[in-house]
Legacy VTK file of the C-alpha trace (Angstrom):
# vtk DataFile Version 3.0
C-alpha trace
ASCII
DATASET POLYDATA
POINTS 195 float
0.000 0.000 0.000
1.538 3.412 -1.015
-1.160 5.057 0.578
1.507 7.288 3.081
4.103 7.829 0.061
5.120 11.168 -1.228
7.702 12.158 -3.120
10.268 15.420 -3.539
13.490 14.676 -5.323
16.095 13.550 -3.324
13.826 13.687 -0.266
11.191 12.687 1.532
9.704 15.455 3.471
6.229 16.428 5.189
5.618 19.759 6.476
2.296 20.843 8.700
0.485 23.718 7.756
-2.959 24.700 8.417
-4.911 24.159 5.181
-7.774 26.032 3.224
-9.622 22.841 3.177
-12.364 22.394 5.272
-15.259 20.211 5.670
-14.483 18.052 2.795
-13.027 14.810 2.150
-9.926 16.218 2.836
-10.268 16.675 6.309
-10.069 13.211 7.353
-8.951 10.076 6.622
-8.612 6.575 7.493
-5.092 6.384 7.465
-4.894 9.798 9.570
-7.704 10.296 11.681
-6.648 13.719 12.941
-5.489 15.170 9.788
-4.488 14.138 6.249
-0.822 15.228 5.976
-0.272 18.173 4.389
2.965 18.876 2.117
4.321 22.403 1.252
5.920 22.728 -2.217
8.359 25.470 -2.242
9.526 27.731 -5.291
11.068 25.648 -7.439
9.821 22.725 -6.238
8.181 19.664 -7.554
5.939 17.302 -4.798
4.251 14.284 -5.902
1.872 12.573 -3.574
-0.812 9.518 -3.362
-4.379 10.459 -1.814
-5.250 11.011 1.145
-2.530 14.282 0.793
-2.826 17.783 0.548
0.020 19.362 -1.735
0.219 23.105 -0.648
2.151 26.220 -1.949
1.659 29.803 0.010
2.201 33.307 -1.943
1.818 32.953 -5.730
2.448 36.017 -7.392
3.950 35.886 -11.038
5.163 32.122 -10.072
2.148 29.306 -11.212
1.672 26.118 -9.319
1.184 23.335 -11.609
-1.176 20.589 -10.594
-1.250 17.579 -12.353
-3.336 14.650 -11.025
-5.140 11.254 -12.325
-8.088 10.952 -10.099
-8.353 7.143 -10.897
-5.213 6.335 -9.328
-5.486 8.805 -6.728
-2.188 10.646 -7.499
-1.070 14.319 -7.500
2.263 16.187 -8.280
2.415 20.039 -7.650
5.347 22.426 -9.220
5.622 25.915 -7.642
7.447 27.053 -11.467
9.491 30.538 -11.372
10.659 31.086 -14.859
9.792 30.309 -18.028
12.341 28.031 -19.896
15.719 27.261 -18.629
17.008 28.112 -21.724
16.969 31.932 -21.009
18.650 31.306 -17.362
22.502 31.343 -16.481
21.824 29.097 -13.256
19.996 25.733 -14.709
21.130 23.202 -11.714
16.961 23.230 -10.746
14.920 21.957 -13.060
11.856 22.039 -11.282
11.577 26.047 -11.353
11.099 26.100 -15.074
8.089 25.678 -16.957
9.482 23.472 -20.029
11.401 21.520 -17.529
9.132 20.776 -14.334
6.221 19.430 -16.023
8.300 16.194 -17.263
9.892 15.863 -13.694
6.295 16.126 -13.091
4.639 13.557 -14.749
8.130 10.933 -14.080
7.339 10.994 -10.573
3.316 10.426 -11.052
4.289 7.436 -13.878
6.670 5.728 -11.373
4.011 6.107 -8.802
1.385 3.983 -10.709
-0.434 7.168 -13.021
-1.228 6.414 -16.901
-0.428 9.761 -18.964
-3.822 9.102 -20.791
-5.994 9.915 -17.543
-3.746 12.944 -16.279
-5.216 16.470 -15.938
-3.774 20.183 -14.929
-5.165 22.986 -13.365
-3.268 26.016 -13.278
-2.777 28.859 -10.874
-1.281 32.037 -10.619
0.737 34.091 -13.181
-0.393 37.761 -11.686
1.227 40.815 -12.287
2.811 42.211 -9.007
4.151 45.500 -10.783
0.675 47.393 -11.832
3.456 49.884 -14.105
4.736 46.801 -16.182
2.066 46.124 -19.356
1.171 43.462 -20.715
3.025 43.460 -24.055
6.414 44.196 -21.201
8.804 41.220 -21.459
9.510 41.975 -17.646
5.492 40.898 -17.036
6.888 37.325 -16.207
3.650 36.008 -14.582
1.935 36.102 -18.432
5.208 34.563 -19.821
4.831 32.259 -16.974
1.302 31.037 -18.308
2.321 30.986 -21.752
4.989 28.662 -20.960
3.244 26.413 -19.054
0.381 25.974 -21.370
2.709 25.546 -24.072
4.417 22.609 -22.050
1.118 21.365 -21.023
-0.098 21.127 -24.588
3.515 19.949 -26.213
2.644 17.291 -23.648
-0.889 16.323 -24.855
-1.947 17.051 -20.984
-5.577 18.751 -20.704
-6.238 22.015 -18.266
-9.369 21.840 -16.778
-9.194 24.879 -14.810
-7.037 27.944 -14.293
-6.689 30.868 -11.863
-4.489 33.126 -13.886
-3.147 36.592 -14.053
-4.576 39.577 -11.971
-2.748 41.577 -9.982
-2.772 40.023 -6.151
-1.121 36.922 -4.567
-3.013 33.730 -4.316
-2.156 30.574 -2.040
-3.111 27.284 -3.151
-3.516 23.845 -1.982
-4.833 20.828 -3.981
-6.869 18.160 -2.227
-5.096 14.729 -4.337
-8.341 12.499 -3.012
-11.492 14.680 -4.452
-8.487 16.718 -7.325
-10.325 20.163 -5.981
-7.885 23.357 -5.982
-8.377 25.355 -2.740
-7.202 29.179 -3.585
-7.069 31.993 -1.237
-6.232 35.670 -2.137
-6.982 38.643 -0.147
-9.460 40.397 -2.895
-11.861 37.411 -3.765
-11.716 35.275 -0.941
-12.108 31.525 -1.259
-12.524 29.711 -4.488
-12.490 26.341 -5.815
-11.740 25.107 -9.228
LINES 1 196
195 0 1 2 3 4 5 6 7 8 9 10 11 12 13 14 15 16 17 18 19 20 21 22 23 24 25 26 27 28 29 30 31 32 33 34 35 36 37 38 39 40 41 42 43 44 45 46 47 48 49 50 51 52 53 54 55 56 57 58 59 60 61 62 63 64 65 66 67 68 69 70 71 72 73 74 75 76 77 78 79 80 81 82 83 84 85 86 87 88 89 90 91 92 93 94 95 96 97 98 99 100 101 102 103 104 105 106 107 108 109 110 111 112 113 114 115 116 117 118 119 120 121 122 123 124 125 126 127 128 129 130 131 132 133 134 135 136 137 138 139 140 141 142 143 144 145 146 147 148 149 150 151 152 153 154 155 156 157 158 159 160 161 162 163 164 165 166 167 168 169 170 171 172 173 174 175 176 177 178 179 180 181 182 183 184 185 186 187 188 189 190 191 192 193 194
């Protein structure tokens, strides 16, 4: 039973933090009665996890979390992506901060777990614009490039979005239920929201 595995590259790591979700599924679980575990993905981090987890990432601004899942096997991965493409960076040692990059590492770890590429499914949040003076045609407006490139990944990869939380011009802090696949968001000018 793989039911307690998660994964992190080179780690295995669970962090407790008090989550959006409430009064769902998510709450409880048989194999923790008190509280499912909940595990924070960093920037530039990929986290892969098997139900009954929460995968969790606070303060998106131009950064996106990533959330790919298949809801048949019960399996999640979450990348908190920086930049882009590696290709325009000098530093390239983390692969997992990169749009064209972290969505392979992301999909590895959910294939080696037990997924089938066929079933899996994004959602996408984040991507704002932090700097109301920068544009949108402004190269420096990285959150847009940031969606772009992830899209463009997710669709070079034949992997469907089925939701997104993009752009704006506020923070957002996510956490993605891997049991029911719901996306939890919180940002100071809507509220809560699910997608």
């Amino acid at each position: 039973m793989i039911g307690d595995l998660f994964l992190t590259p080179g780690k295995i790591m669970c962090f407790s933090i008090t989550p959006l979700l409430q009064n769902s599924n998510c709450e409880r679980s048989e194999l923790s009665p008190t509280m499912d575990k909940v595990i924070k993905v960093g920037l530039g981090e990929v986290k892969t996890a098997v139900k009954p987890h929460i995968l969790a990432t606070p303060s998106l601004g131009s950064c996106v979390a990533v959330i790919l899942y298949d809801e048949l096997m019960g399996i999640g991965s979450m990348a908190h992506i920086m930049l882009p493409d590696i290709n325009l960076a000098k530093a390239r040692n983390n692969k997992a901060k990169f749009a064209n990059t972290a969505i392979e590492i992301m999909l590895q770890e959910m294939l080696d777990l037990g997924a089938a590429k066929r079933r899996v499914k994004a959602k996408i949040v984040g991507g704002a614009n932090m700097f109301p003076t920068v544009n949108r045609g402004n190269p420096m407006h990285i959150g847009l490039r940031n969606v772009a490139a992830v899209k463009n990944e997710l669709k070079r990869q034949k992997i469907r979005l089925i939701a997104e939380d993009t752009e704006g011009n506020y923070s957002r802090s996510v956490e993605f239920c891997v049991e029911t696949s719901v996306v939890r968001i919180r940002n100071l000018f809507e509220g809560n929201k699910e997608i």
